[in-house]
N, C-alpha and C positions, 0 to 999 in steps of 0.2 A: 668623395670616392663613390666610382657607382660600381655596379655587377651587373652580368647579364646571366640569370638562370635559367636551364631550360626544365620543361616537365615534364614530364612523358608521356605520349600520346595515351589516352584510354584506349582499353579494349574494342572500342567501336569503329579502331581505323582513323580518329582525326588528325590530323599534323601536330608537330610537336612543335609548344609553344616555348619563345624566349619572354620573358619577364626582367623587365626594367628594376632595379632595385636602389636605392640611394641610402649612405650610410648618412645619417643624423645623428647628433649628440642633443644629449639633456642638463640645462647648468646646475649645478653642485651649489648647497645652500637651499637655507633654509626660507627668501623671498620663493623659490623656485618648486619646493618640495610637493608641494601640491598639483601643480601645474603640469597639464597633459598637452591637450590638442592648443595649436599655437605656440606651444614654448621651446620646442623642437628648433633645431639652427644648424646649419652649417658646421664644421672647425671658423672659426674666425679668433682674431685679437688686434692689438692696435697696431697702425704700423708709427714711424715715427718719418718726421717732413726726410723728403731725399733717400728713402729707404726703399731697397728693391720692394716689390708688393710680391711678386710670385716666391721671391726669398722666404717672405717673411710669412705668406700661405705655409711655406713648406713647413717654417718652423713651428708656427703655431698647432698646425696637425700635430706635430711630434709630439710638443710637449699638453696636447689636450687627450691625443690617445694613446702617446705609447710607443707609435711605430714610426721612423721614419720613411715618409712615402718616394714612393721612383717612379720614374716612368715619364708619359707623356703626357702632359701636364694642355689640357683642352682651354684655352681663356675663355671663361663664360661672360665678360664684363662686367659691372658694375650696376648697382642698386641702390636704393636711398629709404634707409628704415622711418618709421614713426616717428623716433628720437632726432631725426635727423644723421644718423652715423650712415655713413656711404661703408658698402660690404662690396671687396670684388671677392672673384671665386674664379677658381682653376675644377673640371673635372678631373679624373683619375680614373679609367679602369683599375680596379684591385678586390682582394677580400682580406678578412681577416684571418690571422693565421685560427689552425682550431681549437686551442689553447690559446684563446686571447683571453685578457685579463687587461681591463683599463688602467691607464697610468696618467691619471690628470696631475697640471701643477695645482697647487693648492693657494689658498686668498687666507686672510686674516678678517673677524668681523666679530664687531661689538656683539654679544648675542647672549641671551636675549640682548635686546635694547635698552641703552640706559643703564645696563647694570654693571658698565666699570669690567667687564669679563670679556675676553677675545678668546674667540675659537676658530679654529684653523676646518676650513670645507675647501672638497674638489671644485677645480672652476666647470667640472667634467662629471658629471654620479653616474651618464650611461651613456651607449654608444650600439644601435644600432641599425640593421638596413630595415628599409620597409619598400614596400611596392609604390608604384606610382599612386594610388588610389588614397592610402594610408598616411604619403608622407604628406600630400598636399592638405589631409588633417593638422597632421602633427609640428609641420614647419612654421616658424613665425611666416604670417601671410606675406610679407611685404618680402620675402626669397622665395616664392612659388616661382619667378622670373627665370630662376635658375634651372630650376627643373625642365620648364618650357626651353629654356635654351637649350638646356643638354641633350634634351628628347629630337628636336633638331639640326643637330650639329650630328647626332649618329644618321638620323634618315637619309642624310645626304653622304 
């Protein structure tokens, strides 16, 4: 999901600028809890062989933030992370409602380690937009492709 906001000219007569914004999620647990710049991602999850992919975009959105998304769905193509997992992505003009409140699914995980004890954490702990500047911090590096796509696909 991205935005476009505008900001209002200063006092000095400049033009009024639009700002690019991209919403990021941050993974829920406790490998993740420390982790800032880089650990940022997309909505993503798995799909399964023969399974629509823009389907299964939609659904994973819903159930990492909460909302079911509409609209028109931009195909950014595909990527190939570190791990090896191949990510596609769809944009979305949208924002969040103003009363948004996350609703991630939730995972199950031995934790601490080793201790025989399972606690249930969000696959999702935050969810927010940031500027072009900020998200190419915050995003795992190997989806910066997407940004560059999207930024592309509106200039045209």
């Amino acid at each position: 999901m991205f935005r476009r906001r505008k900001i209002d000219p200063p006092k000095d007569g400049f033009a009024v600028a639009n700002i690019l914004e991209f919403l990021l999620v941050h993974p829920g647990g406790p490998f993740w809890k420390n982790k800032d710049d880089g650990a940022w991602t997309i909505p993503k999850g798995e799909v399964q062989s023969g399974e629509d992919l823009l389907a299964r975009a939609q659904i994973e959105f819903e159930e990492e933030i909460g909302l079911k998304p509409s609209g028109n769905f931009l195909p950014l193509g595909s990527i190939q992370q570190k791990g090896g997992k191949t990510v596609h992505a769809w944009a979305l003009e949208g924002d969040l409602p103003e009363n948004f409140q996350l609703k991630s699914n939730t995972f199950q995980l031995e934790f601490p380690p080793r201790s025989g004890k399972f606690r249930e954490f969000p696959e999702i702990d935050r969810a927010e937009f940031f500027a072009d500047e900020f998200a190419r911090r915050k995003i795992n590096p190997a989806q910066i492709p997407f940004l560059d796509r999207l930024r592309a696909a509106l200039a045209k």
